[in-house]
C-alpha positions in Angstrom: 5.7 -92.8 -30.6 4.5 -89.3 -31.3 1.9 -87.3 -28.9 0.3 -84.6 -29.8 0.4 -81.9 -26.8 -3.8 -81.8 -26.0 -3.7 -78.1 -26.1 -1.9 -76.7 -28.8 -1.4 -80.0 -31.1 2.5 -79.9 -31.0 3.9 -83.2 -31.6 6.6 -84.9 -29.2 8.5 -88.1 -29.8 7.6 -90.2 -26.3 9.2 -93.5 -25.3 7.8 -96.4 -22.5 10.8 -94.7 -19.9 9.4 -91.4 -20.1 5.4 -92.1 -18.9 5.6 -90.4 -15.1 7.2 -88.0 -15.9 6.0 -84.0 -16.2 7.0 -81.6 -19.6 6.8 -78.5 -20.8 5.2 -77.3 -24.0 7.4 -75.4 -25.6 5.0 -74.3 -27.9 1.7 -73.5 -25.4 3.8 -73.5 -22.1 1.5 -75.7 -20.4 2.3 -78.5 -17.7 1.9 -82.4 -19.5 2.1 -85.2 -18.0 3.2 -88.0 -19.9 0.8 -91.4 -20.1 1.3 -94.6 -21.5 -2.0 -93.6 -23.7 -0.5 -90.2 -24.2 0.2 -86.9 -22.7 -2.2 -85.2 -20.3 -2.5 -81.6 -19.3 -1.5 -81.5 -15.6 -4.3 -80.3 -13.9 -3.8 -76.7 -12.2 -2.4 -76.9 -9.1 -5.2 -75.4 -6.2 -5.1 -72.4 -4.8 -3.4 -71.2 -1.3 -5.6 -72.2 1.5 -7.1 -68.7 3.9 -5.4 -67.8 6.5 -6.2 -68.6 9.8 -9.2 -66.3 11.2 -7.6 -63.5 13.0 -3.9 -63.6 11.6 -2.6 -60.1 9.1 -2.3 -60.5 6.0 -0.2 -58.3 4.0 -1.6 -57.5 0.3 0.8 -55.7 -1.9 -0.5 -51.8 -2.7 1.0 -50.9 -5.9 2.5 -47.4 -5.8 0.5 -44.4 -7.0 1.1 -43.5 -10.7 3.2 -40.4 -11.2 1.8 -37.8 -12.4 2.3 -36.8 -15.9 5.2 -34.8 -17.1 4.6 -31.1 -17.8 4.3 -30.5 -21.5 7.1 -29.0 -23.2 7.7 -25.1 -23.9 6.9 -24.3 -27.4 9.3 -21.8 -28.8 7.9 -19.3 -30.3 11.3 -17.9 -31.9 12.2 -15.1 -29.5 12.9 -14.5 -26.1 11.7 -12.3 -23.3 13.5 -9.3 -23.4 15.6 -8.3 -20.1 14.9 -6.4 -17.1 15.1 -2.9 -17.8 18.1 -1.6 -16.0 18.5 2.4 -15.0 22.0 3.6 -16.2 24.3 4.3 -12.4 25.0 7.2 -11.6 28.4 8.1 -10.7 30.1 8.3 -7.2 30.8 12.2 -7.7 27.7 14.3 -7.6 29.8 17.3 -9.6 30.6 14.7 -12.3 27.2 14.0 -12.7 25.9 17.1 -12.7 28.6 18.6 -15.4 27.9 15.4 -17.3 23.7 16.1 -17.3 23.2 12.3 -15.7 21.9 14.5 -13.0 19.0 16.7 -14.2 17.9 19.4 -11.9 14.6 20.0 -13.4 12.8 17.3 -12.2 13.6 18.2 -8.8 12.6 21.7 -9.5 9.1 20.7 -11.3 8.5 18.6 -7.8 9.0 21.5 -5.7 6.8 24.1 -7.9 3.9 21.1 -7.9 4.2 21.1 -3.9 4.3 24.8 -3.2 1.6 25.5 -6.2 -0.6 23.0 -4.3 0.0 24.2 -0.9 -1.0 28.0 -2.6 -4.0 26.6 -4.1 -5.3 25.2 -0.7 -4.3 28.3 1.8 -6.0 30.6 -1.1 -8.9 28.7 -1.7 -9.7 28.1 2.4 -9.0 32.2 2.8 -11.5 32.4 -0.4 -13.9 30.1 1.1 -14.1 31.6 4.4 -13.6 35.0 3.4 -16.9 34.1 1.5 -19.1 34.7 4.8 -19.2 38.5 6.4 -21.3 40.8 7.4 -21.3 44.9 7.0 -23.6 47.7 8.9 -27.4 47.8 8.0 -29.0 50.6 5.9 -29.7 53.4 7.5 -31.8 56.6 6.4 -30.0 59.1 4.4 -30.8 61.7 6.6 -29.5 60.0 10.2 -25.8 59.8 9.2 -24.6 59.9 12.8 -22.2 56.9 13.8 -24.8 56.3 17.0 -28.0 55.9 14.2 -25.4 53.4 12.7 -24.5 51.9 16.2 -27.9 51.1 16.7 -28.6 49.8 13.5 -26.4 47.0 13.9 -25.3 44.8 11.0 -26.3 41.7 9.0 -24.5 38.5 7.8 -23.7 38.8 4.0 -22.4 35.2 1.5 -21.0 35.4 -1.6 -21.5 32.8 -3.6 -19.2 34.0 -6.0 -16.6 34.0 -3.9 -17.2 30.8 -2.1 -17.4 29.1 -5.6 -14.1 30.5 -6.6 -12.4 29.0 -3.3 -13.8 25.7 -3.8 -12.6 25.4 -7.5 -8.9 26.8 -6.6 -9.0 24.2 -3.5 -10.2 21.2 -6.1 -8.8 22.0 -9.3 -6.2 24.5 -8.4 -3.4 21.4 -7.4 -5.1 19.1 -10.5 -4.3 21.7 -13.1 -0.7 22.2 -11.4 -0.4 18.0 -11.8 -0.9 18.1 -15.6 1.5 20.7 -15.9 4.2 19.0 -13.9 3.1 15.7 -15.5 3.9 16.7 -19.7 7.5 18.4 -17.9 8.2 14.8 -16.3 7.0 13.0 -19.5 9.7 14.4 -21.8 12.6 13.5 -19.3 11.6 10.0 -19.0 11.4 10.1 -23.2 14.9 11.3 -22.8 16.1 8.8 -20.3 14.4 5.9 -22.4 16.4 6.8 -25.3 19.3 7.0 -23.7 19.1 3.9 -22.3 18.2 2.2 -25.7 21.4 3.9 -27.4 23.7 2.4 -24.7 22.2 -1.2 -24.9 23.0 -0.6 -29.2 26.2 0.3 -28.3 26.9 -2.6 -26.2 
């Protein structure tokens, strides 16, 4: 006879030989047991009993997700352009000189910046100090002898002329001088850049 399966309503052919026994749906997946009114769902089976009080029990932990992966690099259709390299000089320093990789005016614009600036402090200290003096006090016109001057004694004298020109030759003096040497290094990096650009063309 046929039994419908008291879940899903799938049909199955059952004979007197199989009541007892336990099937399958293959349409459901449930657990029947086969009656001689029918089939049966099989009841769940119960769950584990506790553990005994005091005894471990081990639950599983399920990993940590991973963390997501990094988005990827858009490209944007060019690339970074490389290091700048300097052009090497050559082992011989004649060779380098006769072929201008070695300039000499660079060197030379250094040492006129440090000896201007070194001028421009001893002058404007001398000017600053040189400020401050003193000279004899007036006298009558009529006692012109060098003891009427003795005894007159002298005074302290600034000039504030003078100290103002020390100070500005001691501050601005070496400033002016780093401009100057500045525009004279300027156009030998220009030159250096360019060349550099021409031999990375050529290559």
């Amino acid at each position: 006879m046929n039994y419908p399966c008291p879940v899903c309503g799938k049909l199955y052919a059952v004979r007197p030989e199989h009541v007892g026994r336990k099937i399958g749906c293959k349409q459901c997946g449930g657990r029947l047991l086969v009656t001689a009114s029918g089939l049966r769902a099989e009841p769940p089976s119960p769950p584990p009993p506790f553990p005994p009080a005091g005894s471990t029990v081990y639950t599983y932990q399920p990993p940590p997700p991973l963390p997501p992966p990094p988005p990827p690099e858009m490209d944007m259709g060019y690339d970074e352009p490389p290091p700048r390299r300097r052009r090497a000089r050559g082992g011989n320093p004649v060779v380098d000189f006769l072929t201008f990789r070695l300039m000499l005016t660079p060197i030379l614009i250094q040492i006129f910046f440090w000896v201007g600036t070194i001028s421009c402090v001893v002058t404007g200290i001398g000017a600053m100090a040189g400020s401050v003096g003193s000279r004899p006090a007036l006298t009558s016109d009529e006692d012109d002898r060098p003891a009427a001057k003795a005894a007159a004694g002298s005074r302290a004298t600034f000039s504030v002329f003078q100290f103002a020109s020390g100070l500005g030759m001691l501050v601005f003096g070496p400033l002016f001088l780093r401009l100057l040497c500045e525009e004279g290094i300027i156009l030998f990096k220009i030159h250096e850049e360019l060349r550099e650009q021409t031999d990375r063309a050529r290559r």
